[in-house]
N, C-alpha and C positions, 0 to 999 in steps of 0.2 A: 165106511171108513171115517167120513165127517162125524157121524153118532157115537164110534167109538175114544173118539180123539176129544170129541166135548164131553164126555165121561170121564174122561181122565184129569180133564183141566179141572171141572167141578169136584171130583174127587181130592187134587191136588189144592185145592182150596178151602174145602171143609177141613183138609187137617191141618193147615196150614194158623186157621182159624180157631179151630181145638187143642194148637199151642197156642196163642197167644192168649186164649180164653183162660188157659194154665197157668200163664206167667205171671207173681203178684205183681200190682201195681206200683208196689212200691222198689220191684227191680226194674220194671224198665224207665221210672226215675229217674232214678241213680244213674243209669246206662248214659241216658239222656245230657242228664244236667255233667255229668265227666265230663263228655264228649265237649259241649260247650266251655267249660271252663280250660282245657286243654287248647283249645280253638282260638281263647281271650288272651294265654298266656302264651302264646308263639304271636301275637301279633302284638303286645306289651314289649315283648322282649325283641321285637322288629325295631319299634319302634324305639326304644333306649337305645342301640348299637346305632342306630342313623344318625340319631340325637347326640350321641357321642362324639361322630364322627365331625358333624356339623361342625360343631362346639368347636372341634381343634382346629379344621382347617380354614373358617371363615372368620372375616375380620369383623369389629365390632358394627352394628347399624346405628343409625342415627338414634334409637331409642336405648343406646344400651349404657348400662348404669356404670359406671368407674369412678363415680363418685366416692367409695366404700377404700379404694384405696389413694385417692386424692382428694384433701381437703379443698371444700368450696371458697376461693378465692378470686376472684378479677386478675388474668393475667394482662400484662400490658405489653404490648405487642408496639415493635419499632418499626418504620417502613423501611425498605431495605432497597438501598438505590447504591448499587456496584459503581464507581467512577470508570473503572479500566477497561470496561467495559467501551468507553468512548473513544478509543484510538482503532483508526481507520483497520478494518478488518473483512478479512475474504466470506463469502456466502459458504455455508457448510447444507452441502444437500441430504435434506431430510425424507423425501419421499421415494425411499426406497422401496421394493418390494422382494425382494430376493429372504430365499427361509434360507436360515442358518440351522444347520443341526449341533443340537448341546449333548454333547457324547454325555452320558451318566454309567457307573459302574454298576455292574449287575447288583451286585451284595449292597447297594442303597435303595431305600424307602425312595416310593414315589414322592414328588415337591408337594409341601402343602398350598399351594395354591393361594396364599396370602396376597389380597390385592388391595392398591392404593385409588382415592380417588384424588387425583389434582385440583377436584374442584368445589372439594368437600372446603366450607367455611365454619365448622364446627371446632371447636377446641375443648381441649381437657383442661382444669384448673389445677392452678401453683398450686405447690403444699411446701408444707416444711418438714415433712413426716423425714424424709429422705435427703438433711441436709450432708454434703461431705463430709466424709470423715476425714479431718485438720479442718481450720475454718479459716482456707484461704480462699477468695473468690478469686480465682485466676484460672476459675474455666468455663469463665462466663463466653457467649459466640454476640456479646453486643458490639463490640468494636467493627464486627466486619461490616456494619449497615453504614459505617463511613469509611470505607478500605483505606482508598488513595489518600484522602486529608489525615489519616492515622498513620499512616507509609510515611508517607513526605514528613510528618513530624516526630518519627521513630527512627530513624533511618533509614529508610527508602527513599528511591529518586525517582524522578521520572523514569529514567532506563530501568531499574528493577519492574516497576509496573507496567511498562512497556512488555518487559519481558513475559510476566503473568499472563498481559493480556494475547498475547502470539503463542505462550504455551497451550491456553486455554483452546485457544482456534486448532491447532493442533491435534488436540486430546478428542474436540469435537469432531473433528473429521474423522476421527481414526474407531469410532462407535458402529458397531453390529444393526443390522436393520432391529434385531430383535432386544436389542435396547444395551446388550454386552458390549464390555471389552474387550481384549482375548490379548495376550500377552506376544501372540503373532501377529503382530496390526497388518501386515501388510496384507492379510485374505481379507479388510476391509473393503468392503464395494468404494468407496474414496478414494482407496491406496490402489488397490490391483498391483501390488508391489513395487510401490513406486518408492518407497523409503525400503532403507538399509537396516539391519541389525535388529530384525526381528527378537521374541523369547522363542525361548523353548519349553515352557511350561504351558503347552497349548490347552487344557483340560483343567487349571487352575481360572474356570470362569469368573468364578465366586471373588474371587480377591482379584482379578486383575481389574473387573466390573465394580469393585469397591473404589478401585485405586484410580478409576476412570474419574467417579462420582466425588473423590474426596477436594481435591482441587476448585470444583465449584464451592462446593458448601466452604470451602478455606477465604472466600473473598464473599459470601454472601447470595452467590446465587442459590436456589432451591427449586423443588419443583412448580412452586405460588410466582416468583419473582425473581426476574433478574434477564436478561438478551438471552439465556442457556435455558432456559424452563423444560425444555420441551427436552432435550438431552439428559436431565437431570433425574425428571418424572420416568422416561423409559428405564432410567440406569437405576429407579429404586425400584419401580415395578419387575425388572427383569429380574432381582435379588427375592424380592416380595414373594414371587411366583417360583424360584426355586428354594424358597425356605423347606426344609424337611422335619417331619415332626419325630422325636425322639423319646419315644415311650421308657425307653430302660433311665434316659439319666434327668430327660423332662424338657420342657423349652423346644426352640426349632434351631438345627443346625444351618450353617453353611459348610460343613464341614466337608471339606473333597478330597479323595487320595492322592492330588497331587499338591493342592493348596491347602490341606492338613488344616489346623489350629487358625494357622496361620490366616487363611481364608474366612475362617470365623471372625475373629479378634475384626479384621478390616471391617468387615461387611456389617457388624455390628455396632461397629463406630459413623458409620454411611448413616445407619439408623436413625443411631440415637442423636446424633448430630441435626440430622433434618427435620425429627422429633422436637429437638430443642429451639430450632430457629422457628418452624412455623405451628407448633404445638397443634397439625392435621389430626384429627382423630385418629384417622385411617391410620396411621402410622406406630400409633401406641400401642397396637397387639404384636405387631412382626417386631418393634423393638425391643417391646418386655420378655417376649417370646427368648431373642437373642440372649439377652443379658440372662435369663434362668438357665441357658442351656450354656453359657460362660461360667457360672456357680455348679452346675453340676457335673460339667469336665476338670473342674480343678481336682486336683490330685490332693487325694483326701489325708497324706501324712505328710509330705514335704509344703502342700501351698503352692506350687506352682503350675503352668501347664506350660506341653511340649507339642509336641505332632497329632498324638492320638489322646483324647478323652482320657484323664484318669492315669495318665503318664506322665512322671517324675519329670521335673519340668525342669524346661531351658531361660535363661534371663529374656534372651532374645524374644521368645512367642509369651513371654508376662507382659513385657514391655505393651504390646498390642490389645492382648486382655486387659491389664490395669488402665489404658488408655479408654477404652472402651467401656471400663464401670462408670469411669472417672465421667464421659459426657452420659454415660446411666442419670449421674447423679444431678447432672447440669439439667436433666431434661423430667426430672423428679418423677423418675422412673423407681419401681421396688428393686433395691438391691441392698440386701443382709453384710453391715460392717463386718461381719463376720469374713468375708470373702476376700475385702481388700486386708485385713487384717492376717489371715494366712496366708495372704502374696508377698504379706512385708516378712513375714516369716519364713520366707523363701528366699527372701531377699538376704536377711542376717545371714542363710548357708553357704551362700555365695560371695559373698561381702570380704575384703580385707581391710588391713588399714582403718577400723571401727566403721568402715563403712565411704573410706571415701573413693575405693575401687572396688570394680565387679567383675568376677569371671562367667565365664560361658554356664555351667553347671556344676562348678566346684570354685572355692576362692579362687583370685584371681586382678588381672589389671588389661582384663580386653579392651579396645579403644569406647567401641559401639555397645560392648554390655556394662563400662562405668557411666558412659552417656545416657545410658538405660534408665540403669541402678539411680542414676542421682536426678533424674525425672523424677520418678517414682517418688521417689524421700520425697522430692518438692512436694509433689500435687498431695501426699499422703504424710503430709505433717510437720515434718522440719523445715525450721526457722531459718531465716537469713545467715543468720551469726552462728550455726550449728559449726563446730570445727571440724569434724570429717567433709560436712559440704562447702565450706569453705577451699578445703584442701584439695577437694577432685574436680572442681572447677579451677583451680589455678593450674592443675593438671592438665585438662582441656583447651585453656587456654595457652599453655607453654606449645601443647602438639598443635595447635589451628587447626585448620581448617584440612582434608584432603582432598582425594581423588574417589575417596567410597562414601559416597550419597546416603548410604545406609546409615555411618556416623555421625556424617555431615548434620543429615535430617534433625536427628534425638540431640547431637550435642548444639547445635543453633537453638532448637529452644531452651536446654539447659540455660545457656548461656545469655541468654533475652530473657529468663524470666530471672538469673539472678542481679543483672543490671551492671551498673558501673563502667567505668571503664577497660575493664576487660570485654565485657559485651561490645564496648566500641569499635575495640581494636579489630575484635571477632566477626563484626556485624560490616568492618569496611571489606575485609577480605573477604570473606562467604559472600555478600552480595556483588562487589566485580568481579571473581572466580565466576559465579555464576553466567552475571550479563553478559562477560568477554568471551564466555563457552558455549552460548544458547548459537542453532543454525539460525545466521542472520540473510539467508540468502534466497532474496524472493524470485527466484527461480526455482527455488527445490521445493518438492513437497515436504521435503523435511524442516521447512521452515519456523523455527519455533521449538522445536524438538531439541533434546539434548542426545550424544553420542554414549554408547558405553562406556564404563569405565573400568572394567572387570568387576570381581566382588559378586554379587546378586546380580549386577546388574547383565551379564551374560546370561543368568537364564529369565530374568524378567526382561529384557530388552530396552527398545527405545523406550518405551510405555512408562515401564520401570522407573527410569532415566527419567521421565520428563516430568511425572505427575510427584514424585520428591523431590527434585529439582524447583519445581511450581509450590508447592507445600512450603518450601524452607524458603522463599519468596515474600510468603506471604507470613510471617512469622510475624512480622509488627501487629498482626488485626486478626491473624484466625483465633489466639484464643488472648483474653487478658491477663496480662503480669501478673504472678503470683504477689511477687512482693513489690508491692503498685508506688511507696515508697522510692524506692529505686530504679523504676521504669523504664520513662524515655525522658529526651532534652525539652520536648517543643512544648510543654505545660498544658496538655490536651488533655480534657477528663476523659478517663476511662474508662467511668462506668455511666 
């Protein structure tokens, strides 16, 4: 059986043999050298898709060149030492460990994973490649590296920055172990419900974690410097890490189905703002990122943007984008005039009065979209002595000051950066409105927090309430006077 079986293998071999002895040399070749080059081009093509992938979701390394879009300059860096910072204030506990779940919608791309380092000392250099379009410097962030001495000689008082400083401890307390906001403060591990008047917008991370972060960087803390560092750096990381990358229109959103545009515009200004005060390396991709993906949701016939990418826009969510190129532009980020130049074209469709009132989405005279509208003009081009802005500012000052912080907010800077005495009269009422309404009761955890006032602020809540409130506080030093001429009383340089 053994002899038969080894006959057969040696038979099975000899012919085996007697093909291959058949086959020319130069097919099995060819067979050969395919098979290889087929082998070179699946692991080529591996490697480009990683490469790719790399590319979009990590941020720049200490070796990476940005030179090519910013010219080589010495930037000169201010130390930045918050005053308000010095009135007597409660411990906010940071070492939590409790996880927070961040609900996401199915129908969104995974976060790209964008990360900051706080302890990066590396910076990108000035250019002029990228100066504003109108050439007024009134958005510049140097003033807040002296807050309170700019306050007290703007008009603020001590009780205003009193009140900042109680806001601020506030706003700190009410921060997610994982570095969020949430427009619900009170599931804060801080709160455990211990303050009133929650939002309702629980799933709007994105902007309620902007709206957390903006208040610091309004007085000069950051994630480098300032009593808040550590609160600052979580609340840009926590944005950083849910940036999403957006292949159809470009750039990374923050874009959420509950916090819409709207959650962009904020999150974007958090950026570019923190960008601008400590020029962090780390910071320059998830900013730029933002601002491309603000140019490519603009709505490509009217110039405006609304709720969704690419939809016919409302004044209200321009207001937040134009806001947002505008410190692009402070932090000599790339952004195409072209951009701010079809928002002011969006602005004419809504405009009355040649411009000295704004409606919602069609002409008009809304209180908080002329307040918008006549921002805008400012920071993108018109003069002091312009006569529609002439006009909508004495508008705003005939109505003062309200009870919707959403107005309050846009028309106090209207009104501070075009000066005079109207700004005075504006500037005594908006700031005791404010101090005689903040919770002064150090018994409450609400202490420092403002109440609702309907408007927004019923579904944004306390949070809401408190970090516009805090913002429009801070209005003598978060950004500089357009028209520096007409500024404040107390003879303080400004720049």
């Amino acid at each position: 059986m053994s002899t038969e079986n080894e006959s057969h293998e040696v038979e099975y071999i000899e012919a085996n043999e007697s093909f291959l002895t058949r086959v020319p040399g130069w097919l099995v070749s060819m067979v050969v050298h395919t098979c290889l080059l087929l082998v070179m081009a699946l692991v080529t093509m591996d490697t480009k898709v990683n490469r790719q992938v790399a590319d979009l979701v990590s941020t720049p390394d200490d070796n990476t060149v940005i030179e090519d879009e910013i010219e080589e300059e010495d930037f000169e860096m201010e130390e930045i030492n918050v005053d308000v910072t010095d009135f007597e204030v409660t411990e906010v506990t940071t070492d939590i460990t409790t996880e927070v779940a961040v609900e996401a919608s199915e129908d969104e791309p995974a976060p790209a994973m964008v990360q900051i380092d706080p302890l990066s000392s590396l910076m990108t250099k000035k250019s002029n490649a990228n100066a504003a379009l109108g050439s007024y410097s009134g958005s510049g962030v140097g003033l807040r590296s002296n807050a309170t001495q700019v306050a007290l000689a703007g008009g603020g008082t001590t009780a205003s920055e009193r009140a900042v400083a109680l806001g601020l401890q506030w706003i700190a307390r009410h921060q997610y172990p994982d570095g969020s906001w949430n427009y619900n403060h009170t599931m804060a591990p801080n709160c455990k419900g211990r303050c009133s008047q929650p939002g309702t917008m629980m799933k709007a991370t994105n902007a309620a974690t902007a709206m957390g972060i903006l208040p610091f960087l309004g007085c000069g803390q950051t994630h480098k410097t300032g009593k808040y560092k550590d609160s600052v750096y979580r609340g840009l990381n926590y944005l950083c890490m849910n940036m999403k990358p957006d292949r159809k229109i470009g750039g990374g959103s923050f874009h959420q189905g509950e916090g819409t545009m709207y959650a962009h515009g904020l999150a974007t200004i958090c950026l570019t703002e923190a960008y601008a005060m400590t020029k962090d390396k780390k910071l320059a991709r998830p900013a730029q990122l933002a601002l491309d993906f603000i140019a490519g949701a603009q709505d490509p016939r009217g110039g405006g943007w609304r709720y969704s990418p690419r939809q016919a826009g409302d004044t209200s969510v321009v207001g937040w984008q134009m806001m947002a190129i505008k410190s692009g532009y402070m932090g000599y980020l790339r952004v195409s005039p072209a951009t701010a130049q079809n928002a002011m074209r969006f602005l004419d469709s809504v405009q009355s009065e040649s411009g000295a009132y704004y409606g919602y989405v069609t002409p008009g005279n809304a209180p908080a979209c002329t307040a918008i509208g006549l921002l805008c003009r400012m920071y993108y081009g018109w003069k002091h002595e312009h006569p529609a802005l002439k006009k909508g500012v004495q508008h705003l000052s005939g109505r003062g000051p309200s009870a919707d912080m959403y107005y309050n907010y846009y028309a106090t800077q209207v009104m501070r950066h075009y000066g005079g005495e109207m700004w005075r009269k504006w500037n005594e009422k908006m700031r005791d409105q404010l101090v005689n309404s903040q919770i002064q009761d150090q018994n409450s955890h609400e202490l420092g927090s403002w109440n609702r006032a309907g408007g927004h602020s019923d579904s944004g809540g306390r949070l809401y309430m408190t970090a516009l409130s805090v913002m429009t506080l801070e209005v003598y030093y978060r950004h500089s006077p357009i028209y520096q001429t007409q500024s404040t009383e107390g003879g303080l340089p400004l720049e």
